[in-house]
VMD Tcl script that builds the backbone (N, CA, C; Angstrom):
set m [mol new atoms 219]
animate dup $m
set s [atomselect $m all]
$s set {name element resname resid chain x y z} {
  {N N UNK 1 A 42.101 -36.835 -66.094}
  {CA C UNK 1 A 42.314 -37.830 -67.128}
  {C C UNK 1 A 41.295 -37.583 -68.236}
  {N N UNK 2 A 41.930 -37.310 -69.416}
  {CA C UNK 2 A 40.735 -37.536 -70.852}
  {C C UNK 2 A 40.035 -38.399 -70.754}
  {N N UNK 3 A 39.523 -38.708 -71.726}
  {CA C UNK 3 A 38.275 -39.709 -72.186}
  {C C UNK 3 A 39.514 -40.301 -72.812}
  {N N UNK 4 A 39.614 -39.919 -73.992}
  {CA C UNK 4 A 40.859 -40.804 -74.541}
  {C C UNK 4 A 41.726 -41.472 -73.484}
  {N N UNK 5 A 42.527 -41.001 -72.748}
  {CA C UNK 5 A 43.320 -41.853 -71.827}
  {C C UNK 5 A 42.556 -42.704 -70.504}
  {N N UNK 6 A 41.280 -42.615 -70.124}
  {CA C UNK 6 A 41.205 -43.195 -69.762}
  {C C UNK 6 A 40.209 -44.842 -70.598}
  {N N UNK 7 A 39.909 -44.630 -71.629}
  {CA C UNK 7 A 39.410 -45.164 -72.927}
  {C C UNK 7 A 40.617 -46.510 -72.901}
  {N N UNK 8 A 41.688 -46.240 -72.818}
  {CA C UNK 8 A 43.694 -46.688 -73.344}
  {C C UNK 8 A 43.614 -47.033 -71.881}
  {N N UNK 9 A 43.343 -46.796 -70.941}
  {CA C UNK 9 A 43.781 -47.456 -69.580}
  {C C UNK 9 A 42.797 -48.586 -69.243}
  {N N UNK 10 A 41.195 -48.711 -69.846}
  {CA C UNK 10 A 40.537 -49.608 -70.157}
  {C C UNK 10 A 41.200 -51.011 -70.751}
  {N N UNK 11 A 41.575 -50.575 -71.794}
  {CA C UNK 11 A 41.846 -51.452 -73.071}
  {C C UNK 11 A 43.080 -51.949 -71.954}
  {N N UNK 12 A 43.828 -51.295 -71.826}
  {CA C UNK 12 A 44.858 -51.886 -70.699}
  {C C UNK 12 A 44.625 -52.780 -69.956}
  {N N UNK 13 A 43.974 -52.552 -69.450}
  {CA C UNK 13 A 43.202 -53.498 -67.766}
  {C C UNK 13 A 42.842 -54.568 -68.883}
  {N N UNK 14 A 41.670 -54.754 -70.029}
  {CA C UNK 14 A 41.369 -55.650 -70.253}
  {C C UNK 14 A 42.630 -56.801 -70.605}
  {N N UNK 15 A 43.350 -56.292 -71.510}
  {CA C UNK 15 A 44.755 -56.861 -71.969}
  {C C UNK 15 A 45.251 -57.784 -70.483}
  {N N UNK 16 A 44.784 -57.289 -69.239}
  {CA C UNK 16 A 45.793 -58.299 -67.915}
  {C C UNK 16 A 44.521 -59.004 -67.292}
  {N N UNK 17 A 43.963 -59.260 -68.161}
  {CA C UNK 17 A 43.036 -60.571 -67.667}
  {C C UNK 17 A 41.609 -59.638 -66.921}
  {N N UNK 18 A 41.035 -58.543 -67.318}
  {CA C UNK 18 A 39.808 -58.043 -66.641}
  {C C UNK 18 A 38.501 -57.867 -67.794}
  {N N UNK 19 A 37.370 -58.368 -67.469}
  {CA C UNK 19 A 35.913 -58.487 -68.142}
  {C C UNK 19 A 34.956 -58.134 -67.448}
  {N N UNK 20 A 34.838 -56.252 -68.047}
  {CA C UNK 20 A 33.972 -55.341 -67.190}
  {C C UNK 20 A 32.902 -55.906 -67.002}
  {N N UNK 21 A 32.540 -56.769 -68.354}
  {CA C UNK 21 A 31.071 -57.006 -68.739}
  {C C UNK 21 A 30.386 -58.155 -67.382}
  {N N UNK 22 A 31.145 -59.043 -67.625}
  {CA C UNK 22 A 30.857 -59.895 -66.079}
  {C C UNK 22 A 31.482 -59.649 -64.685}
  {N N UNK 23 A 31.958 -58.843 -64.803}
  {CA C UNK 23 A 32.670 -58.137 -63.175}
  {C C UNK 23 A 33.892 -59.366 -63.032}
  {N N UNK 24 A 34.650 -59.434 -64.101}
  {CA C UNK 24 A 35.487 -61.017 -63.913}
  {C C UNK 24 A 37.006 -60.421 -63.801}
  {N N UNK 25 A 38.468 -60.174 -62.635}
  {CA C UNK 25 A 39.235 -60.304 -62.554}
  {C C UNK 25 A 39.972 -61.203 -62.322}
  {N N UNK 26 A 40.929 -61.490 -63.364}
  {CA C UNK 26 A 42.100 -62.684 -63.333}
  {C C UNK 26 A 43.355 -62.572 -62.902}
  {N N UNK 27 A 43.854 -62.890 -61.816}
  {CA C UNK 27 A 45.182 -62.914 -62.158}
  {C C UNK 27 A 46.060 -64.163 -61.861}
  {N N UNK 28 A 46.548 -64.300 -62.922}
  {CA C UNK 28 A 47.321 -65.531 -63.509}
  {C C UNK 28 A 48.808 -65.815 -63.626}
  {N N UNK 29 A 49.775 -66.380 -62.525}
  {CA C UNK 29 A 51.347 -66.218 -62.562}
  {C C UNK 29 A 51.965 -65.772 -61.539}
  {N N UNK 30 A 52.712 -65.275 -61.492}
  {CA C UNK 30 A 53.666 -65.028 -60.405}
  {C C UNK 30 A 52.981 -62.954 -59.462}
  {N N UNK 31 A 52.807 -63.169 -58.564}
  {CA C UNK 31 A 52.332 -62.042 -58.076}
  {C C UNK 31 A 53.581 -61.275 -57.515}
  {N N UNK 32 A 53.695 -59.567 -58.354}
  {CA C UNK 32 A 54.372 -59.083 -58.100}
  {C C UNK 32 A 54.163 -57.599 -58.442}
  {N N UNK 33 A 55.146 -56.871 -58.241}
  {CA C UNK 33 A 54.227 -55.601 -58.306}
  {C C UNK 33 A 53.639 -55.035 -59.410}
  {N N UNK 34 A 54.332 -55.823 -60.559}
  {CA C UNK 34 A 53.927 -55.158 -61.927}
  {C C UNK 34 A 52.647 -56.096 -62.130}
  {N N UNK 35 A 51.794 -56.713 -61.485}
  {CA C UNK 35 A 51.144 -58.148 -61.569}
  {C C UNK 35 A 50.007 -57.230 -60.823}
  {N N UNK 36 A 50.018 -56.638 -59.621}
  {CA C UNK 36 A 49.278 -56.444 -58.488}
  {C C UNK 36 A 48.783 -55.161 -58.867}
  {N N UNK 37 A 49.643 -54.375 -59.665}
  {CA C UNK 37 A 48.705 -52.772 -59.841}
  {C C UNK 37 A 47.702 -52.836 -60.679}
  {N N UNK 38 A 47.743 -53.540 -61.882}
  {CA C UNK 38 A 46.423 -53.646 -62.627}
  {C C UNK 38 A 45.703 -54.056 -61.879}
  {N N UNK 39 A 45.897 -54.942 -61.322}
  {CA C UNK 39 A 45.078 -56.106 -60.679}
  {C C UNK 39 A 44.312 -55.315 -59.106}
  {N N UNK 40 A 44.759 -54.370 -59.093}
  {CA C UNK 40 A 44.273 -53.683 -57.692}
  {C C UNK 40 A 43.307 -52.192 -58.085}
  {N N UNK 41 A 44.131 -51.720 -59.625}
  {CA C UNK 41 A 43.227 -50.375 -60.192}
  {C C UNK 41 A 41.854 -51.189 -60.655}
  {N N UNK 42 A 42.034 -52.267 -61.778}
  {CA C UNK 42 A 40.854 -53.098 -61.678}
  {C C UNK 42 A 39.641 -53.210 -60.634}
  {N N UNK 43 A 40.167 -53.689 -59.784}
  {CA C UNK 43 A 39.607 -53.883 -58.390}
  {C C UNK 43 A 38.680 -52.778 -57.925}
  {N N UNK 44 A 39.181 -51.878 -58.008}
  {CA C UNK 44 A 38.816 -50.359 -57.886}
  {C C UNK 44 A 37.830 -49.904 -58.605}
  {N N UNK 45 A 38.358 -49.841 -59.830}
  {CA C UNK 45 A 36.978 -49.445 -60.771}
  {C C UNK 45 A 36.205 -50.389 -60.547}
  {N N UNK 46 A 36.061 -51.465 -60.426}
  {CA C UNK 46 A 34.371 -52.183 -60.356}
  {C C UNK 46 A 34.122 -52.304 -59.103}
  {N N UNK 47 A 34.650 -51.778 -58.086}
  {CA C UNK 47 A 33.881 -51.394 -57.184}
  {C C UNK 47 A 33.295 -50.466 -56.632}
  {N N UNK 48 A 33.252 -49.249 -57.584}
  {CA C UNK 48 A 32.544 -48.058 -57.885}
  {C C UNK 48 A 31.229 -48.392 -58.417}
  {N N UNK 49 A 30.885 -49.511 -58.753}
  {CA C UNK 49 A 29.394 -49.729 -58.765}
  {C C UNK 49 A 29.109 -50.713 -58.243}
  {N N UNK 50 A 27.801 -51.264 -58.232}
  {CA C UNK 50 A 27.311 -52.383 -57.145}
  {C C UNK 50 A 27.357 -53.524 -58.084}
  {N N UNK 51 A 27.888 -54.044 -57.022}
  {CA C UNK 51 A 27.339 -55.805 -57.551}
  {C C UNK 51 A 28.741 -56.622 -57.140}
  {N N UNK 52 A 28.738 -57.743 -57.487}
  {CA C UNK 52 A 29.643 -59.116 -56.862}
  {C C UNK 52 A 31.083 -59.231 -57.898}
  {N N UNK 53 A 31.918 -58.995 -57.550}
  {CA C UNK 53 A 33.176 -59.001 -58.287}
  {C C UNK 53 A 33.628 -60.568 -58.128}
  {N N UNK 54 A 33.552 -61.156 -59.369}
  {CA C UNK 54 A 34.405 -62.190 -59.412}
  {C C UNK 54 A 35.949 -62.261 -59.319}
  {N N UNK 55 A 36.840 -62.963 -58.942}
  {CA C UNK 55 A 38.165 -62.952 -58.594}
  {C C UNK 55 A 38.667 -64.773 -59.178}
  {N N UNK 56 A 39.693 -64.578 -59.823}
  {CA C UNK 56 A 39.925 -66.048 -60.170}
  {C C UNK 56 A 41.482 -66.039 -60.543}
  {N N UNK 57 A 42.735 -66.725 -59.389}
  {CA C UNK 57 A 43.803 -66.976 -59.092}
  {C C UNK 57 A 44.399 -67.570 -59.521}
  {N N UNK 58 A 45.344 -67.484 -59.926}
  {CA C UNK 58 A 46.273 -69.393 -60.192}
  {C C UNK 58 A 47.645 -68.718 -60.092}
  {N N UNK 59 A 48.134 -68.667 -59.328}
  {CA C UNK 59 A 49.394 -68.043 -58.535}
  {C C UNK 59 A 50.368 -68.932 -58.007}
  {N N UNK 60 A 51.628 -69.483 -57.954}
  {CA C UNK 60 A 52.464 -69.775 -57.415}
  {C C UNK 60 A 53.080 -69.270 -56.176}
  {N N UNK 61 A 52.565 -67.951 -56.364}
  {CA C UNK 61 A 53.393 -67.083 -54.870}
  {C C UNK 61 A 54.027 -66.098 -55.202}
  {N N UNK 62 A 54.828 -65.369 -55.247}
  {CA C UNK 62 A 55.592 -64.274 -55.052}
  {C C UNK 62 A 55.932 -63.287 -54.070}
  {N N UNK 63 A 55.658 -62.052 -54.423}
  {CA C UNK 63 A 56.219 -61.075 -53.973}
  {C C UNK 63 A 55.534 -60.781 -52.747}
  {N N UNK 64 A 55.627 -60.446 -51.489}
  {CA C UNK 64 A 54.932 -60.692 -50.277}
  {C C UNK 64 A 54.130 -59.651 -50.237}
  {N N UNK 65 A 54.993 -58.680 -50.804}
  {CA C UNK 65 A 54.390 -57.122 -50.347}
  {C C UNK 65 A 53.515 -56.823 -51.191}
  {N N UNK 66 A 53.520 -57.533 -52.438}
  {CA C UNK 66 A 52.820 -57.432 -53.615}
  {C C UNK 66 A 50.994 -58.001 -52.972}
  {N N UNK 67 A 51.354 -59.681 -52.761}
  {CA C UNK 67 A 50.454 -60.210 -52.071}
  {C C UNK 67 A 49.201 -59.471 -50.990}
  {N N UNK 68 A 50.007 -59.100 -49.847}
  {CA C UNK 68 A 49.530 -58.184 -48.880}
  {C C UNK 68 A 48.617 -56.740 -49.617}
  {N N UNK 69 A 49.249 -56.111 -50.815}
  {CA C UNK 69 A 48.441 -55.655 -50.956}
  {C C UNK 69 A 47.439 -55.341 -51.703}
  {N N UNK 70 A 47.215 -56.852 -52.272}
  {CA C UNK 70 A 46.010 -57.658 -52.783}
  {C C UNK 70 A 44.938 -57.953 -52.081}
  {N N UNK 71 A 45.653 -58.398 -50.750}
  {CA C UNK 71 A 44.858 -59.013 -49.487}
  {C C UNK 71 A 43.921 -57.852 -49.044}
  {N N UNK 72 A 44.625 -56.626 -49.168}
  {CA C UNK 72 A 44.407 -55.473 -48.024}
  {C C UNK 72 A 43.146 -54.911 -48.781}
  {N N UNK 73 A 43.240 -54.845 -50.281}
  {CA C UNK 73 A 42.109 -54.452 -50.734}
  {C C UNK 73 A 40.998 -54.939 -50.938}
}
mol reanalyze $m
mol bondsrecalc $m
mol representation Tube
mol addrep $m
């Protein structure tokens, strides 16, 4: 991956509710798979360095499989 594209996959993540600066992931709405991959690459990158990842929900429910593999990570 470039610098440039991964620069654009940043800006991405931030756009679905993520704030590198405070380790802050959101996810907000119906959980599903297009909901759960940011929300899981997110996840990922800030846990390549140390420290306490905030997480903050407001979900109705959805997709199970989606869910599970939210849970799993």
């Amino acid at each position: 991956m470039t610098e440039m594209e991964s620069e654009g996959r940043l800006a991405e993540l931030q756009e679905h509710g993520v704030d590198f600066s405070e380790r802050r992931i959101f996810l907000l709405g119906e959980i599903d798979d297009d909901s759960a991959k940011p929300f899981l690459h997110a996840l990922h990158v800030l846990n390549l360095s140390p420290g306490m990842i905030h997480v903050t929900m407001n979900s109705p429910g959805g997709a199970e499989s989606a869910g599970w593999a939210i849970y799993d990570a």
